[in-house]
C-alpha positions as CSV (number, residue, x, y, z in Angstrom):
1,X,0.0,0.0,0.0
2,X,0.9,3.6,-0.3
3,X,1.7,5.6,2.1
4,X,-0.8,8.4,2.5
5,X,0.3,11.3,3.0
6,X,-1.7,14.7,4.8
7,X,-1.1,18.0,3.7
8,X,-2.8,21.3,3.9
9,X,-3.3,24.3,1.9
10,X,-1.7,27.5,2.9
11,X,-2.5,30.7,2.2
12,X,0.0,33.4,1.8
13,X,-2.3,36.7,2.5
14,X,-0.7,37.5,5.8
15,X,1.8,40.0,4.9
16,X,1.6,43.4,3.6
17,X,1.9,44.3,-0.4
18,X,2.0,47.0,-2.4
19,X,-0.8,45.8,-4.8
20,X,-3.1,45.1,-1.7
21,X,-2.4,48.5,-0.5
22,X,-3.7,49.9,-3.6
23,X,-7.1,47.6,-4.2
24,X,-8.0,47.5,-0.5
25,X,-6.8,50.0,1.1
26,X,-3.4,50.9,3.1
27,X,-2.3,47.8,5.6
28,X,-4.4,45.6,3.9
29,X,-4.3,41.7,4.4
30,X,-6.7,39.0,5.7
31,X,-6.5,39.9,9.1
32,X,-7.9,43.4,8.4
33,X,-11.4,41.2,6.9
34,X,-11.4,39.0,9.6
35,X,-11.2,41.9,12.1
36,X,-14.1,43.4,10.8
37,X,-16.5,40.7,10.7
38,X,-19.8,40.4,12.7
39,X,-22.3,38.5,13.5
40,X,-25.0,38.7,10.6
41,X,-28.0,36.7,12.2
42,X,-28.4,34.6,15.8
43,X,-26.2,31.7,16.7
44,X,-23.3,33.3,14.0
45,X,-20.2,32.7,15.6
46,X,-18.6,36.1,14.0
47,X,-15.7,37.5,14.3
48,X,-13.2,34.8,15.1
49,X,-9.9,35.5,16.2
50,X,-6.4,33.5,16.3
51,X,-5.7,31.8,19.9
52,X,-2.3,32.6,19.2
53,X,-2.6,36.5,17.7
54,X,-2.1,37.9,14.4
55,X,1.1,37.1,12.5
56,X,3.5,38.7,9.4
57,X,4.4,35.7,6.9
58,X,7.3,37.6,5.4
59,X,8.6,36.9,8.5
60,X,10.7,33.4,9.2
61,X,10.0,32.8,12.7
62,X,6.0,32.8,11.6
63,X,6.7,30.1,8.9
64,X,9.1,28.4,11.4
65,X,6.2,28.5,14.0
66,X,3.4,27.4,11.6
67,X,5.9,24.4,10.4
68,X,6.5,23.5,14.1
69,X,2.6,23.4,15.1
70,X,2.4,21.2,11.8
71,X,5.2,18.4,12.7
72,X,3.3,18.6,16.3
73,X,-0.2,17.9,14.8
74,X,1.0,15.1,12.2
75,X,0.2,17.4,8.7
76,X,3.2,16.5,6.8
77,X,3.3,19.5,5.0
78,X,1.5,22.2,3.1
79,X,0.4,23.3,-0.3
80,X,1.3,26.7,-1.0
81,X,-1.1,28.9,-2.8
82,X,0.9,30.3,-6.2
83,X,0.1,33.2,-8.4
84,X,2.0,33.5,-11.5
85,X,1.1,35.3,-14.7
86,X,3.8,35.9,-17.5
87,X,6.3,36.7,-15.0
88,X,3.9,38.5,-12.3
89,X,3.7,37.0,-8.7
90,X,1.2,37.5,-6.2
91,X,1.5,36.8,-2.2
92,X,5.1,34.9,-3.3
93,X,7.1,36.3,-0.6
94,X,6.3,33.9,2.2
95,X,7.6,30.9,-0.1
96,X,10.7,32.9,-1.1
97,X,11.2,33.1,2.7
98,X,11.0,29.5,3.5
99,X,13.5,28.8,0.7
100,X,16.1,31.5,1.9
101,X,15.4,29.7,5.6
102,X,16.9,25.8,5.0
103,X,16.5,25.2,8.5
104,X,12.9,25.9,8.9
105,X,11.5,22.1,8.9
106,X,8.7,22.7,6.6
107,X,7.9,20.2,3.6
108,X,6.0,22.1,0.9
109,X,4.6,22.0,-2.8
110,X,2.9,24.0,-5.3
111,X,-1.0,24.7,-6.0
112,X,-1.4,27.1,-8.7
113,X,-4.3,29.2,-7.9
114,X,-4.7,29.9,-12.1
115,X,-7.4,32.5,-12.2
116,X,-8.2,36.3,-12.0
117,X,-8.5,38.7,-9.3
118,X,-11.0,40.8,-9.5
119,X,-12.4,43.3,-6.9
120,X,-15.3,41.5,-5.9
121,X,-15.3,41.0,-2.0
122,X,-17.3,43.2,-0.1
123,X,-19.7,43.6,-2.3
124,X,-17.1,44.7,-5.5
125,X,-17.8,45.5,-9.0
126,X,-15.9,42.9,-10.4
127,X,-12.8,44.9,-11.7
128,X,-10.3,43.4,-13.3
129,X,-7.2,44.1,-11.3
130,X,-4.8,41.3,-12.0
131,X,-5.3,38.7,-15.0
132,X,-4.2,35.5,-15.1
133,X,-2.2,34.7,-18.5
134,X,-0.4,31.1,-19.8
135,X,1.7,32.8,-22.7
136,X,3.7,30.6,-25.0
137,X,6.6,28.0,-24.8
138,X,9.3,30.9,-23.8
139,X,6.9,32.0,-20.9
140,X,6.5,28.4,-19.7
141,X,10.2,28.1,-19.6
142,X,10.3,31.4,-17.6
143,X,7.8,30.1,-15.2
144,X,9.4,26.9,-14.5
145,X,12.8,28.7,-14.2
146,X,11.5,30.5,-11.2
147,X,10.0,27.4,-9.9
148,X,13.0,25.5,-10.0
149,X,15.1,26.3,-7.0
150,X,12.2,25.6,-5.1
151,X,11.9,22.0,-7.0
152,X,15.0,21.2,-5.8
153,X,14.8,21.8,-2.5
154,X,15.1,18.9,0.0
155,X,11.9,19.9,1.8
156,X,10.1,20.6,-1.6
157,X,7.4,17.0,-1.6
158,X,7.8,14.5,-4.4
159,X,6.3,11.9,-5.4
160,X,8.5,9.0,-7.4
161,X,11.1,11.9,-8.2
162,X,8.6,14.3,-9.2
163,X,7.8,17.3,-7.5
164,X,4.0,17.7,-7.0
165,X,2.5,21.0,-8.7
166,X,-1.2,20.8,-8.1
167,X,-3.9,22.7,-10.9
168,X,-6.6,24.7,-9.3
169,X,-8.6,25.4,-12.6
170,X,-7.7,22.7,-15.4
171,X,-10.0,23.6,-17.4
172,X,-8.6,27.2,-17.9
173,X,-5.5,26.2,-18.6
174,X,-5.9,25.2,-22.4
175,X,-1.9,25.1,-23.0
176,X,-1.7,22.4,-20.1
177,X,-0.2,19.4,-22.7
178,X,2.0,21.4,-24.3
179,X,3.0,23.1,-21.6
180,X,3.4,20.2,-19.6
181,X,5.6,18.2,-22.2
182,X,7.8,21.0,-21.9
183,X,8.1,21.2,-18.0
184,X,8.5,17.0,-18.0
185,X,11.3,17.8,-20.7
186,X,13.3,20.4,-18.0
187,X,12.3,18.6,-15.0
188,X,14.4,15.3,-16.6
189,X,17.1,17.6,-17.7
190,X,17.5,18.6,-13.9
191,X,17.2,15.3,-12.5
192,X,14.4,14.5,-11.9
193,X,11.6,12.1,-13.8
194,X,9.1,14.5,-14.7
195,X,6.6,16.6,-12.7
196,X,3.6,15.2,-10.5
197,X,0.6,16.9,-12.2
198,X,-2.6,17.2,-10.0
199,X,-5.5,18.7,-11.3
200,X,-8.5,19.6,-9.0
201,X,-11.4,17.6,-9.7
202,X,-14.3,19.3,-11.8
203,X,-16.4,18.2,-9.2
204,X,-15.6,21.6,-7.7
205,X,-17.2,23.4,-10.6
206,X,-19.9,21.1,-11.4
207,X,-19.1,20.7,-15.0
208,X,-17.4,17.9,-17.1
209,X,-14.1,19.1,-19.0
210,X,-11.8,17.5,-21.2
211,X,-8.3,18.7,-19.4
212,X,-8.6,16.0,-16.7
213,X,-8.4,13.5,-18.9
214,X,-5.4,14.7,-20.0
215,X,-2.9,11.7,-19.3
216,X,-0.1,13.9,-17.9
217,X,-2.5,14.4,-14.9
218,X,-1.0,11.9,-12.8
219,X,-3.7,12.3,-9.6
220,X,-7.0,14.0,-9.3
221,X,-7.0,16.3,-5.7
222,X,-11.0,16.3,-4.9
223,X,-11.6,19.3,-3.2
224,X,-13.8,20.1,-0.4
225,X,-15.8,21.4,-0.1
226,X,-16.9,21.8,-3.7
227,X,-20.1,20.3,-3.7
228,X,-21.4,22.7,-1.0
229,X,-20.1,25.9,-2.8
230,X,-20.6,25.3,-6.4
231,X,-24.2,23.9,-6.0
232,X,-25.4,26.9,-3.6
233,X,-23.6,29.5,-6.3
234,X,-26.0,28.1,-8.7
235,X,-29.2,27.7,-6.6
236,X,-29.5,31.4,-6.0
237,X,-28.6,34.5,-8.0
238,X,-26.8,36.7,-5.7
239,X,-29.4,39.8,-6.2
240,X,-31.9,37.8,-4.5
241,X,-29.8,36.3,-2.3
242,X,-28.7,39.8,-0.9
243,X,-32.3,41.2,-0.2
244,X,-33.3,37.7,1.5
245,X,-31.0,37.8,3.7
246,X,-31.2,41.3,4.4
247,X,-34.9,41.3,5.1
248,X,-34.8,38.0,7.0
249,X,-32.0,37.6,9.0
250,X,-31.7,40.2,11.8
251,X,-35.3,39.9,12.0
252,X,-36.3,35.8,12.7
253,X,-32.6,35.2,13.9
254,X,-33.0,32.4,11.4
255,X,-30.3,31.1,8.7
256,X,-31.1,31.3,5.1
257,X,-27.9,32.0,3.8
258,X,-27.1,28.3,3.3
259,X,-28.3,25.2,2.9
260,X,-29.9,24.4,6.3
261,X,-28.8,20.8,5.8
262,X,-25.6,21.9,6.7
263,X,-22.1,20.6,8.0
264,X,-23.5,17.0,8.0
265,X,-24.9,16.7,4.8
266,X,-22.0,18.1,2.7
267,X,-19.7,15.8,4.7
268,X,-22.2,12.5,4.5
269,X,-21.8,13.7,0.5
270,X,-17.7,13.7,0.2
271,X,-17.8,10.5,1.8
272,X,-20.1,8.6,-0.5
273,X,-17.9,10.2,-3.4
274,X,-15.8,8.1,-5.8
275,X,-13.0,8.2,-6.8
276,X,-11.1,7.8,-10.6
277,X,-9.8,4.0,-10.7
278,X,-7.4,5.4,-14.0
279,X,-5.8,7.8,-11.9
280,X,-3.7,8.7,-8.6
281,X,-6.3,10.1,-5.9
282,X,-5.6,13.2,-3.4
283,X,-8.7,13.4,-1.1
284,X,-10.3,16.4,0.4
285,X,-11.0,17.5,3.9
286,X,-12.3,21.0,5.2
287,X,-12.9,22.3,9.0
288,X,-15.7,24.3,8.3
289,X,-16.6,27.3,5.7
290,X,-17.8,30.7,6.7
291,X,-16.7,33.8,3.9
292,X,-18.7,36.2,5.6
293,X,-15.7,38.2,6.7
294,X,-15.4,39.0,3.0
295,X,-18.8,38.8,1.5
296,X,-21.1,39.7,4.3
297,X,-24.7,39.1,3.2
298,X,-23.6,37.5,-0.2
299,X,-21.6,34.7,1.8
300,X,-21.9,31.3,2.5
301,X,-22.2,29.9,5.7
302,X,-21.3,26.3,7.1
303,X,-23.3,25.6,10.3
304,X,-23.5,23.2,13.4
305,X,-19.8,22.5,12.7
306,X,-17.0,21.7,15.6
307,X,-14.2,19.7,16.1
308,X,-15.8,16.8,17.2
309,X,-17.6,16.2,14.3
310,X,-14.6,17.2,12.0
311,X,-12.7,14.3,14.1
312,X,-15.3,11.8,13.4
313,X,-15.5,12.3,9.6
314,X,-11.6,13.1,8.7
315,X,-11.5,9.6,10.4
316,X,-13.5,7.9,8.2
317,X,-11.8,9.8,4.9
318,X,-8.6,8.6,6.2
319,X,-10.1,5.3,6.3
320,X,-11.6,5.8,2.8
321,X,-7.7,7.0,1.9
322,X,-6.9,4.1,2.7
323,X,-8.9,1.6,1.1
324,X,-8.6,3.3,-2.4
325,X,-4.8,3.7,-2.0
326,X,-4.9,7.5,-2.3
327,X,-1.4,9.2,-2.2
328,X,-2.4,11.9,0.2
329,X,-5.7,13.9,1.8
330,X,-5.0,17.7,0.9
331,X,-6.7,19.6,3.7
332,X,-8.4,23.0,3.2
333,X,-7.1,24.9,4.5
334,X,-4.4,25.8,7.3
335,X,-5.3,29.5,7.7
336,X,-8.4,30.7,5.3
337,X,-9.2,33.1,8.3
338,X,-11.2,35.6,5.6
339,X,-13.5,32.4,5.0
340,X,-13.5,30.9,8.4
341,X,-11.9,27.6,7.0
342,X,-8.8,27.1,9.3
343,X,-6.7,24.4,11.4
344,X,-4.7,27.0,13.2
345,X,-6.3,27.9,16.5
346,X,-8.8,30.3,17.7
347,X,-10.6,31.6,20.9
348,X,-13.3,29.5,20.6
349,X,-12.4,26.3,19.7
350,X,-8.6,26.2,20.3
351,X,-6.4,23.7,19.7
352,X,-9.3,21.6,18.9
353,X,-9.0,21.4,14.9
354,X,-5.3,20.2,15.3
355,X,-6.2,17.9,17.9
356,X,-8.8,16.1,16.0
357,X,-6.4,15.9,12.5
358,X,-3.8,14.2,15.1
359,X,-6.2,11.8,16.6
360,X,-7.8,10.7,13.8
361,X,-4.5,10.0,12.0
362,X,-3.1,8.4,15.5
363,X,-6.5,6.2,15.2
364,X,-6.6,5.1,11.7
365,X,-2.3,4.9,11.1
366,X,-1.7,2.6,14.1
367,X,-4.7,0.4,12.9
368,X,-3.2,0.0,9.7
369,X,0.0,-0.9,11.1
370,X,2.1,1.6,10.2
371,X,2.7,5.6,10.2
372,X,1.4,7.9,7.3
């Protein structure tokens, strides 16, 4: 059997950046949204704060302190968020960090967040303000030049001498076989056998593209949770959406802002989910979901969550892991404190989101006989 791996995806908004200055506002990262968060109807458990305080990520001793809470907790590592267009980067500088840092114990890989930015939290207009671009062969070259150094890095994660670079939108990137033939070509020219190709499972957008059958796809990440965010995106128009709640909520205490089926359902759904027998899985796992901090009435809200529960069903998809010989569970995320998605602790819960990744694992890894 394989050994299955569990990671978790990081985000890299915690640091100060020119650009953010500009389209939010002076100081602006994720903390400023979560700070200003409230409580949109009865019961919401708005605003949440970190158990341990707010933290820079362009700073070393944060990453070392994040990598330190993860060896503790049993995630083996984490999937970096990556924003590349034609030579632009976005949020890069916490990764850039880690590599200048060798002795910050942190295993890592890639996850190409491959789409726009537009201003559209808080209630934006849907600028533009940074497009996401593929290029031609001389920009895929560029792009994997940069990558590189990070590729061969010890603590960079691969999988039979590839390094792992996960797609979060395969069906936008048209260029992927040609592009990929090229990065296979330069990844065996520096040693190593090619590059572990993930794409995220169209699951997440509730459609059926060609890309993922793509057969330098070596594994399918199925990410959670997609099912609960693409199907409530489609269920209402956001128009109505925003007068609902705003005529309902503050006055019956009630909430309509998601499906009242809740925590329970979405999670009794990823667990009856197959998987691709033609290809390598990467299974999902989420916390809980709350974007309110960024979307206010327009957001989606996951309710009658908790540890607990989260303990009991990471449990059984590690057992599911398991029985389809899946290489890893890829947990989001680490620290989505803007959509209220996070292991790290808080002041309500605590430690209790890392304490229920580390007994699940402890639960389901000594059963099998061995460690993950």
């Amino acid at each position: 059997m394989k050994k299955t791996k569990v990671f978790s995806i990081l985000l890299p908004q915690f640091y100060q950046t020119p650009y953010n200055d500009e389209w939010w506002g002076e100081g602006y990262t994720d903390w400023v949204a979560m700070r200003n968060a409230k409580p949109l109807f009865k019961g919401h458990r708005q605003p949440k704060r970190p158990l341990e305080g707010e933290y820079d990520q362009s700073r070393p001793e944060t990453l070392e302190w994040q990598a330190g809470l993860a060896k503790k907790y049993r995630i083996d590592g984490f999937a970096f968020y990556h924003y590349y267009s034609l030579g632009s980067h976005l949020l890069e500088k916490p990764m850039e960090v880690l590599l200048a840092h060798p002795e910050i114990d942190m295993p890592y890989f890639v996850y190409w967040a491959n789409e726009d930015w537009r201003k559209n939290w808080y209630g934006g207009s849907q600028k533009m303000l940074w497009r996401q671009e593929y290029g031609n062969e001389r920009d895929w070259r560029d792009h994997f030049d940069y990558l590189l150094p990070f590729f061969k890095d010890d603590r960079y994660v691969k999988f039979d001498n590839r390094p792992l670079f996960v797609v979060y939108r395969p069906q936008d990137l048209i260029v992927f076989h040609e592009m990929a033939k090229v990065w296979n070509g330069l990844a065996c020219e520096n040693g190593f056998d090619g590059i572990y190709f993930i794409a995220t499972s169209p699951d997440f957008f509730h459609e059926e593209i060609d890309e993922v059958e793509d057969p330098l796809y070596q594994a399918i990440y199925y990410r959670e949770p997609s099912y609960f965010k693409a199907s409530w995106k489609s269920d209402y128009g956001t128009k109505f959406r925003k007068v609902l709640n705003r005529a309902l909520l503050s006055k019956l205490g009630h909430q309509v802002i998601m499906d009242p089926e809740d925590y329970d359902k979405v999670w009794r759904y990823i667990l009856n989910e197959g998987v691709r027998p033609d290809k390598d899985a990467v299974l999902g796992a989420f916390p809980s979901f709350d974007n309110s901090a960024r979307r206010g009435y327009l957001s989606q809200v996951m309710m009658h969550d908790g540890p607990e529960k989260f303990e009991r069903y990471f449990r059984a998809q590690l057992k599911h892991a398991v029985a389809v010989d899946a290489r890893a569970v890829l947990i989001n995320a680490w620290n989505e404190w803007g959509e209220g998605n996070h292991l790290e602790p808080d002041g309500h819960f605590g430690y209790g989101y890392l304490e229920a990744v580390k007994a699940a694992m402890d639960e389901v890894f000594s059963a099998e006989g061995g460690d993950s």
